[in-house]
C-alpha positions in Angstrom: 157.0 307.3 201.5 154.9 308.9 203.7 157.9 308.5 206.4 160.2 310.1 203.5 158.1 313.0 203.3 158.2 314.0 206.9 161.7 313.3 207.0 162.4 315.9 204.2 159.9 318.8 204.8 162.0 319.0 208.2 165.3 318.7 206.6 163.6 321.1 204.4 163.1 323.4 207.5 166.5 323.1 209.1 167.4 324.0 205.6 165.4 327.2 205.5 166.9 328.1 209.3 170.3 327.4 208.2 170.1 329.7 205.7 169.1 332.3 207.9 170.9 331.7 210.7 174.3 331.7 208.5 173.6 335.5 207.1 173.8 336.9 210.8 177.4 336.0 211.2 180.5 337.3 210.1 184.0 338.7 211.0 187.1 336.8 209.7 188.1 333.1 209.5 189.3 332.9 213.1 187.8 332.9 216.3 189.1 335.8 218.3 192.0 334.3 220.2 193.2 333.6 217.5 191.8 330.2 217.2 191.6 328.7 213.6 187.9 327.8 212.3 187.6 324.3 211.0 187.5 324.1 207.2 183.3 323.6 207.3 183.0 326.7 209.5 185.5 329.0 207.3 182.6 328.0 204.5 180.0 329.0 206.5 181.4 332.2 207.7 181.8 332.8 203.4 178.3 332.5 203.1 177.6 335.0 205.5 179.7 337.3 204.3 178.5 337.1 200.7 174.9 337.3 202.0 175.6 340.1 204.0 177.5 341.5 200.9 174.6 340.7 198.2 171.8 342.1 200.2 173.9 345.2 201.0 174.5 345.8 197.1 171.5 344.1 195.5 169.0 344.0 197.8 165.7 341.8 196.9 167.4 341.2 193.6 169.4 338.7 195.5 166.3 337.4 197.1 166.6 334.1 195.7 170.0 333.3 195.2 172.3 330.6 196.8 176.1 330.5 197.4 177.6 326.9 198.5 181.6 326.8 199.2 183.0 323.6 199.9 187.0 324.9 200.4 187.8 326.4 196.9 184.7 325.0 194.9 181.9 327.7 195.1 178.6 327.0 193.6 175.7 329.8 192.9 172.3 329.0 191.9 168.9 330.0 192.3 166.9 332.5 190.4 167.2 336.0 189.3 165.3 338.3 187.1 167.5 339.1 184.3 171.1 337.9 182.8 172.4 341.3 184.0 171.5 340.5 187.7 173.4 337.1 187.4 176.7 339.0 185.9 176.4 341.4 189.5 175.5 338.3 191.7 178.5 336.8 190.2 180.8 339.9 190.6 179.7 340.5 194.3 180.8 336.6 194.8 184.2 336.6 193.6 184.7 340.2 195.4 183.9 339.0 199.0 186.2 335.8 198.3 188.9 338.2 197.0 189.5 336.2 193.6 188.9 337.1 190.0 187.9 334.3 187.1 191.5 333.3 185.2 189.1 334.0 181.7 185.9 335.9 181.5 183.5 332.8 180.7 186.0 330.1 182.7 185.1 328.3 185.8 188.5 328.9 186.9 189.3 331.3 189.8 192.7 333.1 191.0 193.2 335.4 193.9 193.0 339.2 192.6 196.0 340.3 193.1 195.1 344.6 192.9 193.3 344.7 195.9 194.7 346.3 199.2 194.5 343.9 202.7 194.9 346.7 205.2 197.3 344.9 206.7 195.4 342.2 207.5 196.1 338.3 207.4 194.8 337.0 204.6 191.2 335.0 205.8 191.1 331.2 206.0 194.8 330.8 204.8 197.1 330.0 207.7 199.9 329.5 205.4 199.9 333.1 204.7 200.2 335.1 208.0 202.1 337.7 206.7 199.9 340.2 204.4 201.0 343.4 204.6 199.2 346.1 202.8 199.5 346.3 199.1 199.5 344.3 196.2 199.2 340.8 197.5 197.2 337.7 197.8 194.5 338.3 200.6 192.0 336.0 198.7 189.9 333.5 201.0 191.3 330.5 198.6 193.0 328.1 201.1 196.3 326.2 200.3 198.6 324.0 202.0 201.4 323.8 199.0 203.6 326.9 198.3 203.0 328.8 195.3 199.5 330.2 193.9 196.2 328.7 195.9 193.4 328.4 192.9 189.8 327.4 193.2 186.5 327.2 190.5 183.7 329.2 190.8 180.3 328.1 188.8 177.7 330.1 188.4 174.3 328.1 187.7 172.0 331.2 188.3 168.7 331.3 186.4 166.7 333.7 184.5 163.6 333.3 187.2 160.2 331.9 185.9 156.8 333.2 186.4 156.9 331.8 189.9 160.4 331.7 191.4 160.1 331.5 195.3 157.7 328.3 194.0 161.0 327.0 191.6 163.2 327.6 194.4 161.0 325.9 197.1 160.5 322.7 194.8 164.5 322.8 194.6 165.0 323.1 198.1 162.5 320.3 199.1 164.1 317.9 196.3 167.4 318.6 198.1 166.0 317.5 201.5 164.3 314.4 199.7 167.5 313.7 198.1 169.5 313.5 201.4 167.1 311.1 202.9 167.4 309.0 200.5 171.1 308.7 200.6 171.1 308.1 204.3 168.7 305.6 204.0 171.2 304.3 201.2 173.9 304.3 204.2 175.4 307.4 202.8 175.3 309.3 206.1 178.3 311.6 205.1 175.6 313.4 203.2 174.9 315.0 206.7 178.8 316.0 207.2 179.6 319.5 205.8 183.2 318.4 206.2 182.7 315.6 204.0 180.6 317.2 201.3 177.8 319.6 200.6 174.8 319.2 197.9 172.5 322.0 196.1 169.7 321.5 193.4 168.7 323.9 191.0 166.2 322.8 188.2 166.2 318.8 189.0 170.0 318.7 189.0 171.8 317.8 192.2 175.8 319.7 192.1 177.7 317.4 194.9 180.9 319.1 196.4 183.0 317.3 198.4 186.1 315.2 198.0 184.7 311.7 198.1 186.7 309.1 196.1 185.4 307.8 192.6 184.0 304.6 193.8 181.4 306.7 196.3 180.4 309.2 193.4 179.5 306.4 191.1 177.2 305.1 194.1 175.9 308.2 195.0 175.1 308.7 191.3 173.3 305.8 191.1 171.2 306.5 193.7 170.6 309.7 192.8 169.6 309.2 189.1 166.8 306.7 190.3 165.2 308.8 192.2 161.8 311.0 190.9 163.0 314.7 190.4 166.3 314.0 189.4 167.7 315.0 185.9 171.2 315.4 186.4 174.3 314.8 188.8 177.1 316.7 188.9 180.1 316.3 191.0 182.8 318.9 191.9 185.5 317.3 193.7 187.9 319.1 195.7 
């Protein structure tokens, strides 16, 4: 246990420094040259530009607040201090990824069509080189079949307790406790951001990733018997 512990608080700090590290980046989905970002990076590279985005328009409202992309599956959570603040956070999100929600209270994301590219090509989508400035699709959702690229965006922002850097430290440290105990459970893939990506918020672990059935019933399993954990939730790719 006591092994467990060490092992998570510096997960837990790696965690903390990722989170950092990730808002000083930015620029486009592709290294100059030209050279295409792998499909983990692009993700990162979203973060930062919704962080950067967020603390531009928001400030310390957005102080606590999380955004996780594994290709089109974007997950927010963390705290805020009001409903109203959740509705922004959420606005700001689907503006930096170029997308609006298909209905208001769906999960359900499209690229927004009325917004102008400048000409640019249209970030993290190689199949689409040729924007041109108007009307068109210059959403971040990636696609490798013709037609409309879709995505879900879910918003698990909470109205923030007496305490909230205390809610989202607990969350952050069951995270890092979780992951150790799925590589201890042989799970290593946990580790892989191009295999999948997890997030807690209020004793529920959201998994995103595009593991097959058999490995999310495992996963589950381990997950649900272990101290902390209410809930798993899985949003496959």
């Amino acid at each position: 246990m006591l092994r467990k512990s060490i092992l998570a608080w510096t997960l837990l700090s790696g965690i903390v420094t990722l989170s950092g590290s990730i808002q000083a980046e930015g620029g486009f989905f592709n290294e100059p040259g030209g050279k295409q970002l792998s499909p983990a990076a692009q993700d990162r590279v979203f973060a930062a530009r919704v962080y950067s985005l967020l603390d531009q328009e928001t400030g310390p409202v957005a102080k606590h607040v999380q955004v996780t992309r594994f290709g089109n599956t974007i997950v927010i959570t963390g705290e805020v201090e009001n409903s109203a603040h959740a509705t922004v956070i959420d606005g700001l999100v689907l503006e930096s990824a170029g997308i609006k929600r298909e209905t208001q209270a769906g999960s359900a994301v499209v690229p927004e069509k009325d917004r102008e590219c400048g000409g640019k090509p249209a970030t993290g989508n190689a199949k689409r080189r040729l924007i041109v400035k108007g009307k068109k699709d210059c959403s971040s959702l990636r696609s490798d079949e013709p037609g409309q690229a879709r995505g879900r965006v879910y918003n698990h922002l909470a109205v923030a307790a007496l305490d909230p850097s205390r809610k989202v430290a607990a969350a952050k440290l069951l995270l890092a406790e979780a992951v150790v105990e799925l590589v201890d459970a042989g799970y290593t893939q946990v580790l892989d951001r191009a295999v999948m990506r997890m997030v807690a918020q209020d004793g529920v672990l959201y998994i995103l990733g595009g593991l097959g059935e058999v490995e999310y019933t495992r996963i589950n399993a381990v997950l649900m018997a272990f101290p902390g954990v209410s809930d798993v939730r899985f949003y496959a790719e």
